[in-house]
C-alpha positions in Angstrom: 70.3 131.4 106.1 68.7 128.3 104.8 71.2 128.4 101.9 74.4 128.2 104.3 73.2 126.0 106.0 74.3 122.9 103.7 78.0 124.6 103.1 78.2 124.9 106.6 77.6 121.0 107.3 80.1 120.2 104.3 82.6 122.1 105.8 82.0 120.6 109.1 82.0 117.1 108.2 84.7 117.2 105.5 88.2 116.3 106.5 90.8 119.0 107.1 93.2 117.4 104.5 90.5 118.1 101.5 90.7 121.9 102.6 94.4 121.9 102.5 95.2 120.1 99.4 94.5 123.0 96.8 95.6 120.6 93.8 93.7 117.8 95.1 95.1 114.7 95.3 97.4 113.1 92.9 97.9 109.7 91.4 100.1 107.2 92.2 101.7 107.1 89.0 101.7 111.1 88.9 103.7 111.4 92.1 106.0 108.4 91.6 107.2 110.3 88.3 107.8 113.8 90.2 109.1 112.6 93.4 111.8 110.6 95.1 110.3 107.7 96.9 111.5 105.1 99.3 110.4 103.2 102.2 112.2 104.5 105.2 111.8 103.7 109.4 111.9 107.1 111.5 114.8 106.8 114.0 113.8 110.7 115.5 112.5 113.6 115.7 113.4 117.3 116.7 111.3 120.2 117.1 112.7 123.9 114.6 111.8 126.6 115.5 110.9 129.6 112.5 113.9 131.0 111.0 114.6 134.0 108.5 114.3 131.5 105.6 111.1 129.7 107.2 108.1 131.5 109.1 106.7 128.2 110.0 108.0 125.8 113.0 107.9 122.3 112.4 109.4 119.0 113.2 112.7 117.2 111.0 112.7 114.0 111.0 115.1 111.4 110.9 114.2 108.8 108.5 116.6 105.6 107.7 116.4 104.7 103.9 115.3 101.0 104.2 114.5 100.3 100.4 115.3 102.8 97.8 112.3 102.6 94.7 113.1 106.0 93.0 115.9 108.6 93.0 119.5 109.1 95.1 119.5 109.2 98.5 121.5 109.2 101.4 121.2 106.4 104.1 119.0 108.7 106.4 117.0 111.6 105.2 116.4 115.0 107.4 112.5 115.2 106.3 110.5 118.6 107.7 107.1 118.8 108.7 105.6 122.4 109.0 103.2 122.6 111.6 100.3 123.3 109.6 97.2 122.1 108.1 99.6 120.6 105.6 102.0 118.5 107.7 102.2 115.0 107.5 103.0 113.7 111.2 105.2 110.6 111.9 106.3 108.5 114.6 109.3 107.7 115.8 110.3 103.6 115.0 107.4 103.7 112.1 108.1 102.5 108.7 106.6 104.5 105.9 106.1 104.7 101.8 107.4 108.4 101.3 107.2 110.3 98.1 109.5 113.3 98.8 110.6 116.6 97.4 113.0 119.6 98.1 112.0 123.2 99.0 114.6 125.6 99.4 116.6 123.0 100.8 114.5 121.4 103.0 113.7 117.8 101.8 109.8 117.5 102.5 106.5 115.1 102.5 103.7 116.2 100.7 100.3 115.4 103.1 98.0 115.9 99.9 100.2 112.9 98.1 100.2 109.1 98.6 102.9 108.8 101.3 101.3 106.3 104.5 102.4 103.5 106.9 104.3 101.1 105.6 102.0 98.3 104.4 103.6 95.0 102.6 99.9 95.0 101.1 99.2 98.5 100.3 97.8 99.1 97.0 100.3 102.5 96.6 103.3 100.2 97.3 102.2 97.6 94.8 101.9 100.7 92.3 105.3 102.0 92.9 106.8 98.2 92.6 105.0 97.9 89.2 106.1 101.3 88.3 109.3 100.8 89.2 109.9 97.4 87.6 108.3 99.2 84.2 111.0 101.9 84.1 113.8 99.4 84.0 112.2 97.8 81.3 112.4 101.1 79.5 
């Protein structure tokens, strides 16, 4: 009993998120180079239900490409959240830093990666920049 005791804690006190993220998290520089990533303002939100292709409900998003920093994309993305442990929640009218993927033709957010609120400051935005402005070097 004594011995469970400290996992027990651990998993009381750690966040859901490091549960969740079964390959940890990744770098900046990692993600930038496997992902499309752009800094886009959600303009709304709809609730989908499960579907023979997807078991899991969730929310798509909206999201208005504001600055493009890697990869093709439209002027708005449809972006789904699963709601899970693994979704990664927005708000309508927020501006984020989104590093985004496709599965099975869903375009999707990885929670476990470096997407957040759109900061002018943020240290994941100055990585991508610097990232960025090294590929065109290349």
């Amino acid at each position: 009993m004594i011995q469970i005791l400290p996992v027990a804690l651990l998993w009381l006190t750690s966040p859901i998120a490091d549960f969740v993220c079964l390959n940890g998290h990744p770098t900046v520089d990692a993600e930038y180079r496997l992902r499309t990533v752009f800094i886009g303002t959600v303009v709304s939100e709809r609730y989908e239900p499960p579907t023979k292709d997807w078991d899991q409900e969730g929310t798509t998003y909206a999201v208005r490409v504001d600055e493009r920093l890697r990869g093709q994309l439209p002027r708005t993305v449809q972006l789904f959240s699963e709601n899970s442990s693994g979704r990664f929640q927005m708000e309508v009218g927020a501006k984020y830093l989104l590093f985004v993927y496709s599965d099975r033709g869903r375009t999707m957010v990885e929670n476990c990666g470096n997407s957040e609120v759109h900061s002018v400051s943020s240290p994941k935005l100055r990585d991508v920049r610097r990232l960025k402005a090294a590929e065109k070097r290349n």
